[in-house]
Backbone as JSON, one array per atom type, in Angstrom:
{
  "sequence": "XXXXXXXXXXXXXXXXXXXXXXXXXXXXXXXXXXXXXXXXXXXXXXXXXXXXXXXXXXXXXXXXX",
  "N": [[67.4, 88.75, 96.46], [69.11, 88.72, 98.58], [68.64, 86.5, 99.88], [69.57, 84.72, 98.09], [72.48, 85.78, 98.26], [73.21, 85.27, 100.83], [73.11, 82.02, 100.75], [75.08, 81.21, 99.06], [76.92, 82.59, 100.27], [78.5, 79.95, 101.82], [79.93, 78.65, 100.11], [81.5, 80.46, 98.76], [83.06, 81.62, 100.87], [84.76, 78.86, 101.22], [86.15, 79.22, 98.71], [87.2, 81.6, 98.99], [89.23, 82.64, 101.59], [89.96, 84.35, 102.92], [89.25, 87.27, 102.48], [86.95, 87.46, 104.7], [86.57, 88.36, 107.71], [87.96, 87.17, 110.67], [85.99, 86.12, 114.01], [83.69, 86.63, 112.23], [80.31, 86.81, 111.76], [76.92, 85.83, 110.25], [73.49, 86.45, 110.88], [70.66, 85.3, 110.46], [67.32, 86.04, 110.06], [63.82, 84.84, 110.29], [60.91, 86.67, 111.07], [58.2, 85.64, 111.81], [55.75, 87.49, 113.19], [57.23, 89.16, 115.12], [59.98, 90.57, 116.05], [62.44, 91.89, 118.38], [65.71, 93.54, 118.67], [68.59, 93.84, 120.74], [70.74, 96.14, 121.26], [73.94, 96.41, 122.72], [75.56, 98.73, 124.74], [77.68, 101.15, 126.44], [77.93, 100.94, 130.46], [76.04, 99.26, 130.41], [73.46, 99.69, 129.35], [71.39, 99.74, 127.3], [70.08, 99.68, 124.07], [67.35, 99.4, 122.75], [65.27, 97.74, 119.76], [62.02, 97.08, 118.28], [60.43, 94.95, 115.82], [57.8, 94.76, 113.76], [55.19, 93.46, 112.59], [52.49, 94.77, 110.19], [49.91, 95.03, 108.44], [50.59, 96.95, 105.84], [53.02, 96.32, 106.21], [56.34, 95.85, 107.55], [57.12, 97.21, 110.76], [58.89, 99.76, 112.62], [59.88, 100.11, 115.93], [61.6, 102.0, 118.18], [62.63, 101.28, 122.02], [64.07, 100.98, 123.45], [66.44, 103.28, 124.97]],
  "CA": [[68.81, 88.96, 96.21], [69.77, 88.68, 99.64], [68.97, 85.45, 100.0], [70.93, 84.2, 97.12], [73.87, 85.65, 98.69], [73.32, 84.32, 101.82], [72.92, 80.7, 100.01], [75.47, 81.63, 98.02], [78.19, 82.37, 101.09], [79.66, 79.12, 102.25], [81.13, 78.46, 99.07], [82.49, 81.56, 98.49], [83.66, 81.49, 101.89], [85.58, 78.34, 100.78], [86.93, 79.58, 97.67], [88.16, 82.55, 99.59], [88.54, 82.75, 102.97], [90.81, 85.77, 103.3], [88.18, 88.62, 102.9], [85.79, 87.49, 105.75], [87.3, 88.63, 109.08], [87.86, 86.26, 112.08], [85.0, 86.16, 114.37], [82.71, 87.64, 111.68], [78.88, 85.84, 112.12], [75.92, 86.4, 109.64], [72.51, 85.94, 111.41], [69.5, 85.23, 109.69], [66.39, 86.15, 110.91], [62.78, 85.17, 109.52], [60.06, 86.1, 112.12], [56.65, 86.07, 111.27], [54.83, 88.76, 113.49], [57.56, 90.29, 115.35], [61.41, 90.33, 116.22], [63.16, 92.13, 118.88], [66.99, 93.51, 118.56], [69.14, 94.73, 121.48], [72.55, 96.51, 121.13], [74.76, 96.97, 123.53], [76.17, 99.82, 125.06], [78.25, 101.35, 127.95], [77.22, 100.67, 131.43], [74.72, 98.28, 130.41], [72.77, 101.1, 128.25], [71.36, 99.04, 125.74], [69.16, 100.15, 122.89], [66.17, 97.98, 122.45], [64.2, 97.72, 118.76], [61.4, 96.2, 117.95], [59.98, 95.3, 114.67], [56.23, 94.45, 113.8], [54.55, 93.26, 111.25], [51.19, 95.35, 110.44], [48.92, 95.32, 107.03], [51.53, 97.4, 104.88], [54.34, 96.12, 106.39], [57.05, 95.65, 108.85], [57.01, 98.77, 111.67], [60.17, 99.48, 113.59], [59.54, 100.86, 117.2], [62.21, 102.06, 119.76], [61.31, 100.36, 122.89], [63.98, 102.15, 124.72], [67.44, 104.47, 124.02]],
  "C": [[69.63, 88.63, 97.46], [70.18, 87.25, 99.87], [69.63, 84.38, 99.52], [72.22, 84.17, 97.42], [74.03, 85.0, 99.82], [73.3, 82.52, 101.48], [74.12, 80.59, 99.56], [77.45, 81.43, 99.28], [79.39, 81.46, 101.36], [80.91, 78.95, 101.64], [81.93, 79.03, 98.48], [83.41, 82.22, 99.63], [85.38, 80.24, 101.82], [86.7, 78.56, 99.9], [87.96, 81.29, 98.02], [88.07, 83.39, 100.83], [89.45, 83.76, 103.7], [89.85, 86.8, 103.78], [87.32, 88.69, 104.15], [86.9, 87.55, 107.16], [87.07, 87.86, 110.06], [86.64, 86.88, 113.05], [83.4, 86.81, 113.96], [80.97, 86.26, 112.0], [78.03, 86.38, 111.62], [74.65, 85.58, 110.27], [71.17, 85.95, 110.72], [67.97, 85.42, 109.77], [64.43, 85.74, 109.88], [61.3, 85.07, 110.54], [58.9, 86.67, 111.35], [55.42, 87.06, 111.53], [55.86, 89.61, 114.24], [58.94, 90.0, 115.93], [62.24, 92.05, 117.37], [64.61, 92.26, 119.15], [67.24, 94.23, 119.88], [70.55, 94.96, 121.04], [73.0, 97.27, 121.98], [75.51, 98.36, 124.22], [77.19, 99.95, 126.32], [77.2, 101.17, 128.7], [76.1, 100.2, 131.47], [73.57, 99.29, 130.09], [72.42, 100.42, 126.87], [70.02, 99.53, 124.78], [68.62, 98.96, 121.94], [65.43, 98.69, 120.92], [63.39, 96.54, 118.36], [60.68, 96.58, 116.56], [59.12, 94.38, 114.76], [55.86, 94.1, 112.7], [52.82, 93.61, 111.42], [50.6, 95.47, 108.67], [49.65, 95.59, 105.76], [52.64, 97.21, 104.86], [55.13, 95.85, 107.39], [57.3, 97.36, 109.63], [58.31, 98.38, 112.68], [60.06, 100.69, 114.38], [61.07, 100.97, 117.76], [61.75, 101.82, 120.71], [61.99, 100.98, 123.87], [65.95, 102.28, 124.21], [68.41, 104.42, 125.57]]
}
């Protein structure tokens, strides 16, 4: 489903390009054993996750807070 909409975006981006907010950016991610997010914080305080792929599934670690 997701990916439909993501497929699905440009052209509904075209047909109406009011709703989507200036500097908005959809990122797509497809990693195969393991993907790393950071997010920002004050004073350079950033909050690291990592996600895994293990037998049953994808595992999502804190790496650091």
């Amino acid at each position: 489903m997701r990916d439909a909409a993501v497929r699905e975006s440009p052209a509904r981006v075209e047909r109406e390009p009011d709703p989507v907010a200036s500097g908005w950016t959809l990122h797509s991610v497809r990693p195969h054993t393991a993907v790393e997010f950071r997010q920002g914080g004050g004073r350079r305080n950033h909050t690291r996750l990592n996600y895994r792929v293990t037998e049953p599934g994808w595992v999502r670690e804190l790496l650091w807070r």
